[in-house]
DRENPAFI-715920 format. One record per residue (C-alpha): x negated, y, z negated. Coordinates in Angstrom, 1 decimal. Example, Ala and Ser with C-alpha at 12.3 -4.5 7.8 and 13.67 -1.06 7.14 Angstrom:
2
[lofi [-12.3,-4.5,-7.8]]
[lofi [-13.7,-1.1,-7.1]]
//
This chain:
386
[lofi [28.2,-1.3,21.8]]
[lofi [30.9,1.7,21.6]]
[lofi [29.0,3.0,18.4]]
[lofi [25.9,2.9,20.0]]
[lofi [27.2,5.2,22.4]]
[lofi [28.8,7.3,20.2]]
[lofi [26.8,10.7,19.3]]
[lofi [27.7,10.1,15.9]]
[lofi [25.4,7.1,15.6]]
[lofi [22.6,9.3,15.5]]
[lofi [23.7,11.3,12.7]]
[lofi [24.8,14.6,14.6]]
[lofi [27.9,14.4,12.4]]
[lofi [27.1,12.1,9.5]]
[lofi [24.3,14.8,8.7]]
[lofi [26.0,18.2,9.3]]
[lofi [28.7,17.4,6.3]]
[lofi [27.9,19.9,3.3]]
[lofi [28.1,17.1,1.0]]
[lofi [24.7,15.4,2.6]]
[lofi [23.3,18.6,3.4]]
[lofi [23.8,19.6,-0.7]]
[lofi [22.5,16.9,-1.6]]
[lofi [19.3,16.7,0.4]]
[lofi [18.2,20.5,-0.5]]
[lofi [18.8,19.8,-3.9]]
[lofi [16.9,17.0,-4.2]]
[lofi [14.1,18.5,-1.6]]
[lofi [13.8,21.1,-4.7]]
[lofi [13.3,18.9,-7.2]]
[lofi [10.0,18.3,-8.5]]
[lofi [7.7,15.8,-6.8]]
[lofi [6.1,12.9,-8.4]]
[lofi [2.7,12.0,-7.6]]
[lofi [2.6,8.1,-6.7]]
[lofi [-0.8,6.8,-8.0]]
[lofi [-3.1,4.7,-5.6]]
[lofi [-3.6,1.2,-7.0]]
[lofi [-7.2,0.0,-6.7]]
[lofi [-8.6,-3.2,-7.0]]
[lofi [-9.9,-4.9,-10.5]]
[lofi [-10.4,-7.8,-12.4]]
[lofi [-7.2,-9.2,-14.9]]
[lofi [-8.1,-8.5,-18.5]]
[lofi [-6.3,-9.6,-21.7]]
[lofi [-2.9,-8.5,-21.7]]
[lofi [-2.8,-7.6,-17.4]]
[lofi [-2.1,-8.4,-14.3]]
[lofi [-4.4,-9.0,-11.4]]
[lofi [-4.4,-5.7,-9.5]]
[lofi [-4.2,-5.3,-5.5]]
[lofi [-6.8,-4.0,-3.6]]
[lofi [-5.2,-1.5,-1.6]]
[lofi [-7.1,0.7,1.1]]
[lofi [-5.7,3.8,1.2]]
[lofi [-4.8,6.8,-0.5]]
[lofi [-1.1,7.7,-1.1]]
[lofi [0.4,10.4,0.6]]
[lofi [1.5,13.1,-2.0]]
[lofi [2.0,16.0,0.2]]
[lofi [4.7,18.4,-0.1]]
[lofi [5.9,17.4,3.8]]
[lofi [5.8,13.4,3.4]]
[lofi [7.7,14.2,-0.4]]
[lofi [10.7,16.1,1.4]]
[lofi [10.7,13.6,4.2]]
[lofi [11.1,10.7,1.8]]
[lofi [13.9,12.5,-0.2]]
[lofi [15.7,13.1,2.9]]
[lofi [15.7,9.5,3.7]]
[lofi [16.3,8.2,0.0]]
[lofi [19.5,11.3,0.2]]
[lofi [20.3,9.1,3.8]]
[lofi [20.6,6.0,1.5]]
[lofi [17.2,4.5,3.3]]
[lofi [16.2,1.1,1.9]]
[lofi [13.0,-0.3,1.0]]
[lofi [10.7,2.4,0.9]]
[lofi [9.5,1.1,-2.3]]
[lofi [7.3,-1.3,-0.4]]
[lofi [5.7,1.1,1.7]]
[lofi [3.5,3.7,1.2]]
[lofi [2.7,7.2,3.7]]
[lofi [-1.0,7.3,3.1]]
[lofi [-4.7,8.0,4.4]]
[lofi [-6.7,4.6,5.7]]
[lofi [-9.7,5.4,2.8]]
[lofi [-12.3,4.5,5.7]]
[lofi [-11.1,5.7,8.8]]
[lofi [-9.3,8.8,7.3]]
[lofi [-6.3,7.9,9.7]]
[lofi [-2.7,8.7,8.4]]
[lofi [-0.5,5.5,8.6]]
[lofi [2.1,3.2,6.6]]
[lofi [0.9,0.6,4.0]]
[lofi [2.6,-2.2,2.4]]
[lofi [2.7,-1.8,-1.4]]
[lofi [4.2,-5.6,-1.9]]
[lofi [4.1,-8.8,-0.3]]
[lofi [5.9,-9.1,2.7]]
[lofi [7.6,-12.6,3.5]]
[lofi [7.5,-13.2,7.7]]
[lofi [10.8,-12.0,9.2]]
[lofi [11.9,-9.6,6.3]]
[lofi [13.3,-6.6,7.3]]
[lofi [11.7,-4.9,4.5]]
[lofi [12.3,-0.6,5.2]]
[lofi [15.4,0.3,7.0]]
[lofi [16.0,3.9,8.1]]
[lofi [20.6,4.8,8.7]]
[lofi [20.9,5.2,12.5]]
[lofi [22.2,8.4,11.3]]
[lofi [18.7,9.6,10.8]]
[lofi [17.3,9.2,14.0]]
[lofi [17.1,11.7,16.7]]
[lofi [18.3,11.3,20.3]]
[lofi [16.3,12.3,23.4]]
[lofi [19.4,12.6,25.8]]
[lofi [23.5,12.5,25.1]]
[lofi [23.9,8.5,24.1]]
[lofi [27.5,9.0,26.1]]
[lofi [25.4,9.3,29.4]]
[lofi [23.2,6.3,28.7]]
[lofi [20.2,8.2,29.3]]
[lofi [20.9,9.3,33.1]]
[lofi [20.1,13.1,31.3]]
[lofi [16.6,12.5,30.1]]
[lofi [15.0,10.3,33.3]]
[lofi [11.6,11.8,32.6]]
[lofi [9.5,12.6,29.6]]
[lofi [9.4,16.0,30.1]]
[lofi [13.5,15.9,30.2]]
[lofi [12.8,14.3,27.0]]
[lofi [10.7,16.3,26.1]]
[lofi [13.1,19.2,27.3]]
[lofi [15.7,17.9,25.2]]
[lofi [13.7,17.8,21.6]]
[lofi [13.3,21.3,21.9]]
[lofi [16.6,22.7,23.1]]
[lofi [18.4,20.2,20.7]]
[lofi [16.6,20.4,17.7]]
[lofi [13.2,22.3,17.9]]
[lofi [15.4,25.6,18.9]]
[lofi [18.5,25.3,17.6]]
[lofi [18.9,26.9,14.4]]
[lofi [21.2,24.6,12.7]]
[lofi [19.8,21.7,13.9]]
[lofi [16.0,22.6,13.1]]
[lofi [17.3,23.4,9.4]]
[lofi [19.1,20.2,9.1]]
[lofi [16.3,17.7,10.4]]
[lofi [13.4,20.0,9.3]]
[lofi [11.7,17.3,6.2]]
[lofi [11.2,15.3,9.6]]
[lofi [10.4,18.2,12.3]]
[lofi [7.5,19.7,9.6]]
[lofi [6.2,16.4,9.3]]
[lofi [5.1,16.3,13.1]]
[lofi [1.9,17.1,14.4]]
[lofi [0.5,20.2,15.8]]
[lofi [-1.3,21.7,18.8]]
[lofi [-4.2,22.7,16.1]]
[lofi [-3.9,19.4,14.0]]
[lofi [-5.9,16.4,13.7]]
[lofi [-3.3,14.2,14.2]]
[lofi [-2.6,15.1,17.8]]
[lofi [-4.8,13.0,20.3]]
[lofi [-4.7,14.7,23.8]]
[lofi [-3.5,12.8,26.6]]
[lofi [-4.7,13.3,30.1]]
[lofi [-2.2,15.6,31.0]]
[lofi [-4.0,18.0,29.3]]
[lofi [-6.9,17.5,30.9]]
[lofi [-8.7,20.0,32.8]]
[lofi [-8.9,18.6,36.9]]
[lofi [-12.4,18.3,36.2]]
[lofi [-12.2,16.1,33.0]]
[lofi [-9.1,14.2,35.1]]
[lofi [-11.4,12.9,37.5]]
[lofi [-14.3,11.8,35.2]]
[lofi [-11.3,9.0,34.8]]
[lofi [-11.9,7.8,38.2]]
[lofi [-9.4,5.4,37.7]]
[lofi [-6.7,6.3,39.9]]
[lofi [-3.2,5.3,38.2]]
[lofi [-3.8,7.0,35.0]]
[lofi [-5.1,9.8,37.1]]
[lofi [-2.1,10.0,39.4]]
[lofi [0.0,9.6,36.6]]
[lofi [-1.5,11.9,34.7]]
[lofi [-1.0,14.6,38.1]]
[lofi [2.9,13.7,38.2]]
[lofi [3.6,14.3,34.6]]
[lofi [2.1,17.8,34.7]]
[lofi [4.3,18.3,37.9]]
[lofi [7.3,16.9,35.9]]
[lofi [6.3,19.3,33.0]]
[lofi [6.0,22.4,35.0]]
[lofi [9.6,21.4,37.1]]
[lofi [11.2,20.9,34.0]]
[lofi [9.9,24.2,32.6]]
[lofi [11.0,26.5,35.2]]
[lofi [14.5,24.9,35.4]]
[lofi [15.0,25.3,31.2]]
[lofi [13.6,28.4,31.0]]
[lofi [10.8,26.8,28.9]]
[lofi [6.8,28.0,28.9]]
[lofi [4.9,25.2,30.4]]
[lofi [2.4,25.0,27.2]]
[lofi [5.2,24.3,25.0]]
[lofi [7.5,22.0,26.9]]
[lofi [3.9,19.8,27.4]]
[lofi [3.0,19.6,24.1]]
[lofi [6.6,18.7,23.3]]
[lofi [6.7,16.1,25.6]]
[lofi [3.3,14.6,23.9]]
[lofi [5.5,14.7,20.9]]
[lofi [8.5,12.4,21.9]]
[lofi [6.4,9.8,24.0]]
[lofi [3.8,9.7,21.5]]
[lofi [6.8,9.0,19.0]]
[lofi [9.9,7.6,20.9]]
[lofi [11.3,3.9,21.1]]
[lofi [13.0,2.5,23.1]]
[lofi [16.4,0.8,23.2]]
[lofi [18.3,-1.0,25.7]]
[lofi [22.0,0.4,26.6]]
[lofi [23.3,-2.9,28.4]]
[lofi [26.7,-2.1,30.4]]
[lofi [30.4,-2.6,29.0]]
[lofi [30.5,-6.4,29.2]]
[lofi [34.2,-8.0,29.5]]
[lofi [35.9,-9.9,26.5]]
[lofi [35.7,-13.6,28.5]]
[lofi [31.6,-13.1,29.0]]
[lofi [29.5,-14.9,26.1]]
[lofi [26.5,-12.8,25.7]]
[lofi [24.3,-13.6,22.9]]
[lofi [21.6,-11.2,21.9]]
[lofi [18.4,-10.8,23.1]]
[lofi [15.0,-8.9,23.0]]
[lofi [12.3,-7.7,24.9]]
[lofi [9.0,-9.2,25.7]]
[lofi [7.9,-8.9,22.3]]
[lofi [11.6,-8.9,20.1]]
[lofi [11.0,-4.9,19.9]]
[lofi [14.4,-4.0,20.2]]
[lofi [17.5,-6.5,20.1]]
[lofi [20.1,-5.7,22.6]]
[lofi [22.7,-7.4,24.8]]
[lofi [23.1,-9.1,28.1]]
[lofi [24.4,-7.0,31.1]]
[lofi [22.7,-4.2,33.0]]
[lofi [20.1,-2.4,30.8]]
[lofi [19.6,1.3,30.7]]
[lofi [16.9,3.1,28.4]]
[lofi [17.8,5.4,25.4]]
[lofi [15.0,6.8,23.8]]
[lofi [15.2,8.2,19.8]]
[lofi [12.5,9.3,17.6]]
[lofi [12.7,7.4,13.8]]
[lofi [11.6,9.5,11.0]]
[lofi [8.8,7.2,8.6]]
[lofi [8.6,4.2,10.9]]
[lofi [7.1,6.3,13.3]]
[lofi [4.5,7.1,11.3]]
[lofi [3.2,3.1,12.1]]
[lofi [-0.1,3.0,13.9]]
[lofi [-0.6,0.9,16.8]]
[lofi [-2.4,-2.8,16.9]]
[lofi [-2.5,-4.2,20.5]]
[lofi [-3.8,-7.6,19.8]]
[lofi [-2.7,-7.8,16.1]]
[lofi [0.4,-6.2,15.1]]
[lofi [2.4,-7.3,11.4]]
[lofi [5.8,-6.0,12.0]]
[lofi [8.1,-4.6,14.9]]
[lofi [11.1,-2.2,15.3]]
[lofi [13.9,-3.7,15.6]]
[lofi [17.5,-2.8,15.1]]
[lofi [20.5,-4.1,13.0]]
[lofi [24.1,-4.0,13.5]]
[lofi [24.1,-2.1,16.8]]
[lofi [27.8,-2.6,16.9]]
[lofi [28.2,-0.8,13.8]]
[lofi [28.4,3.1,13.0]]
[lofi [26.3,2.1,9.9]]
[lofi [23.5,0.8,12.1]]
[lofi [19.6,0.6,10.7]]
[lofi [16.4,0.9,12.1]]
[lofi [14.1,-1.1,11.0]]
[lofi [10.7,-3.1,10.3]]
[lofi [10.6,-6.6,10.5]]
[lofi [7.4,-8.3,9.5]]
[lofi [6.3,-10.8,12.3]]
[lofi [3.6,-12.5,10.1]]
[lofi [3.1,-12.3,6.3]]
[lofi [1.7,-9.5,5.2]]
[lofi [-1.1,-9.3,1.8]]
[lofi [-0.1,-6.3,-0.7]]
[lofi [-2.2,-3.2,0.7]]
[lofi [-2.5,-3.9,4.4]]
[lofi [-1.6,-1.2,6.8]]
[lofi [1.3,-2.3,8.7]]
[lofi [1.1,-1.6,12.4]]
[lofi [3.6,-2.5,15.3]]
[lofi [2.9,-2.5,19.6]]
[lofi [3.5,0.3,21.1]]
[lofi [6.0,0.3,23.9]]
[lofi [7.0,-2.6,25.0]]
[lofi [3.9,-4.5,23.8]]
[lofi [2.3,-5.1,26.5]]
[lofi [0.9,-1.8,27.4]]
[lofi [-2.7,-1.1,29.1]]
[lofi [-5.0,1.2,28.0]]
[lofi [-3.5,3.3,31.0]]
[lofi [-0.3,3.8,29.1]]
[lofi [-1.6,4.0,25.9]]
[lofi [-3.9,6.7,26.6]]
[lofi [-1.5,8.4,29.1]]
[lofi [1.4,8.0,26.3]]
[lofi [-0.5,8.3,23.0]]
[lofi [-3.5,10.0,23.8]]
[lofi [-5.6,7.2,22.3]]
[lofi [-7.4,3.8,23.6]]
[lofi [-7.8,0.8,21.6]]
[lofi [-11.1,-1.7,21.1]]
[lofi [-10.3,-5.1,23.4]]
[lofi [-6.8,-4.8,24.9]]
[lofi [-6.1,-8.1,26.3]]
[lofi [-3.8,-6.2,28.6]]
[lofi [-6.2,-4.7,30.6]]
[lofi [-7.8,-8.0,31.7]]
[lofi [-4.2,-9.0,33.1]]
[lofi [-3.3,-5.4,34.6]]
[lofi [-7.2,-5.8,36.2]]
[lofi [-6.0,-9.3,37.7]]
[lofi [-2.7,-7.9,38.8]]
[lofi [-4.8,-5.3,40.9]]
[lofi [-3.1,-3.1,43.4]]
[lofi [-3.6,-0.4,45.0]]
[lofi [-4.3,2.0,42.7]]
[lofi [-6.8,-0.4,40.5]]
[lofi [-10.5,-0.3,40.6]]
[lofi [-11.2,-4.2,41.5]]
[lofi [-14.4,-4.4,40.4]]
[lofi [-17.7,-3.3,38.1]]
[lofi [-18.5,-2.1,41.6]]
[lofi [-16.4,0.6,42.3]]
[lofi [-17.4,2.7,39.7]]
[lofi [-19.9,5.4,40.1]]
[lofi [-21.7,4.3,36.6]]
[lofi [-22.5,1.0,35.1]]
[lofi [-21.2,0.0,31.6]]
[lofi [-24.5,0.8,30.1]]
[lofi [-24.7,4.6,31.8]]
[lofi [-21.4,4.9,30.0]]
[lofi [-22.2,4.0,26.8]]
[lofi [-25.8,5.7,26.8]]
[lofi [-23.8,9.2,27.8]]
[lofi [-21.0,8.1,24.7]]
[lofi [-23.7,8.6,22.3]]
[lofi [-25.0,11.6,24.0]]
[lofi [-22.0,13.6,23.8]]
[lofi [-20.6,12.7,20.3]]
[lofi [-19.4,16.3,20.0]]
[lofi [-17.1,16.3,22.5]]
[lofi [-14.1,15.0,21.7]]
[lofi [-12.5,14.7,25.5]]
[lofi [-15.8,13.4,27.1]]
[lofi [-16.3,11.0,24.1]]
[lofi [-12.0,9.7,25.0]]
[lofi [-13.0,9.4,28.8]]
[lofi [-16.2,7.2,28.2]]
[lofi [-14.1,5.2,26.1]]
[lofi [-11.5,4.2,28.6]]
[lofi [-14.2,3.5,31.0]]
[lofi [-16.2,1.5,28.5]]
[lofi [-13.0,-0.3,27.9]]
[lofi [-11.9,-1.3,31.4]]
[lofi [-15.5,-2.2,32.5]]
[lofi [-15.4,-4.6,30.0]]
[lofi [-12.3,-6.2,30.9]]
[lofi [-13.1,-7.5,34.2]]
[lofi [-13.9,-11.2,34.1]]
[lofi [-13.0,-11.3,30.2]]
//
């Protein structure tokens, strides 16, 4: 795993040659093409059947630089996926534009376009927090001049504070919203990131708005990999994954590196249903790739989503983390039988019923952080006993 350790797996110096960085601008100034939307139809005389696909194509100016950055990077198989708007829902995601065979690794992003959260030499012992992390996106590549120039067709891709695509997470949360919660891991969770946050800040020299929104930014973002210690020659250690085959890694002691990969983290989340994973080739390799790995077949013009995390997160983390909180998460039922200290154990601890909650839901439709907190009560008062 020496390359894996190796800054230059991440691109740092792959990326800052003037050859690449030539070639990228002159290709970002090259004209875009617009990529129609195929729609469904019947076969007539002399065509083929057409696919009916449910979403419109991404032809902005950001997602067009982004993808001639990666094409400049020599990604592969974009051509089967498409950046593009869900034509119902509105939401931004990736669609498959082909037929995807189960375990293909159909897209593949170069290791050398992904961005590091913490030095890869120290295994991560830099960055043991998100707002490190979050610490580290800035200073490394937000701020620095060069660096913000060179990854910029993936940095002006991510959200904003003022755009639709960023979903709050509790950490913003005024204490009066926090405790609306009532559930008292994500709220003390919630509580010790802003702590984290405000730490951080004052020992970088960071504002606390900006190092919080940044740190939104990587865990809403990051994956994880597993760093597994220098094993010796006479050990056979075969590969493995985690729980669900996210990442592939080796045997020995683990430690977490967290990177941010341009267009495959653009993937929405399915917590009961996900088509395709994350997962890595050639770690041993400089010329490592990122990539997605269908874990079913996948129909021409479905939206390809992954797990988030590990793939067995609870709404806790998936609203603490994303700022979102999915329709029946299994996970919930098991995190509710776990229990422990910090768990509501029952329909009975709960100041409201289920049915108070989701009267006030349709009450307060125009609030978009009341509406979020009814939801995760909605959803883990209907996980007990499911």
């Amino acid at each position: 795993m020496k390359a894996l350790l190796a800054t230059h797996f991440f691109g740092i110096a792959i990326l800052c040659t003037y050859g690449v960085i030539d070639q990228v601008n002159a290709l970002a100034k090259s004209k875009p093409k617009t990529k129609a939307v195929r729609s469904a139809g019947g076969a007539g005389f002399g065509t083929t059947k057409k696919t009916n696909f449910i979403h419109t194509t991404d032809t902005g100016e950001e997602s067009e630089k982004l993808l001639k950055f990666l094409k400049a990077q020599k990604a592969k198989g974009l051509e089967n996926v498409d950046i593009g708007f869900h034509q119902e829902t509105g939401r931004r995601g990736l669609f498959c534009t082909s037929k995807i065979k189960k375990g293909q690794k159909f897209c593949q992003i170069p290791s050398a376009c992904a961005l590091a959260l913490a030095d890869p030499s120290k295994n991560g012992e830099d960055a043991p927090t998100p707002a490190h992390r979050g610490a580290n996106l800035l200073e490394m590549y937000m701020k620095n001049e060069e660096a913000s120039k060179l990854w910029s067709p993936y940095l002006d891709t991510l959200p904003t504070q003022d755009s639709s695509l960023f979903d709050r997470t509790p950490d913003f949360f005024i204490d009066d919203d926090l405790a609306l919660l009532e559930f008292p891991r994500l709220i003390n969770r919630a509580k010790e990131r802003k702590k984290e946050i405000a730490e951080v800040a004052a020992q970088r020299s960071l504002t606390e708005e900006e190092l919080q929104f940044a740190t939104w930014l990587t865990t809403s973002r990051q994956f994880r990999l597993y760093i597994p210690a220098p094993a010796s020659e006479e050990d056979d250690i075969m590969p493995d994954e985690d729980e669900k085959g996210q990442i592939i890694s080796k045997g020995g002691e683990k430690k977490a590196l967290y990177v941010m990969v341009p267009f495959i983290d653009i993937a929405n989340h399915s917590s009961d249903q996900p088509n395709c994973r994350m997962t890595l080739i050639d770690p041993e390799k400089d010329d490592a790739w990122f990539a997605l790995e269908a874990t079913r077949p996948i129909a021409a013009g479905k939206e390809l989503v992954i797990a988030y995390g590990n793939g067995l997160e609870s709404s806790v983390e998936l609203l603490q983390n994303y700022g979102f909180v999915p329709s029946g998460n299994k996970i919930d039922t098991m995190m509710l039988k776990k229990g422990g200290d910090d768990i509501i154990s029952s329909l009975d601890g709960w100041t409201t019923t289920l049915e108070e909650d989701k009267t006030m839901a349709a009450m307060c439709e125009d609030d978009p952080v009341l509406q979020k907190i009814l939801k995760f009560r909605i959803q883990i008062k209907e996980s007990y006993d499911n």
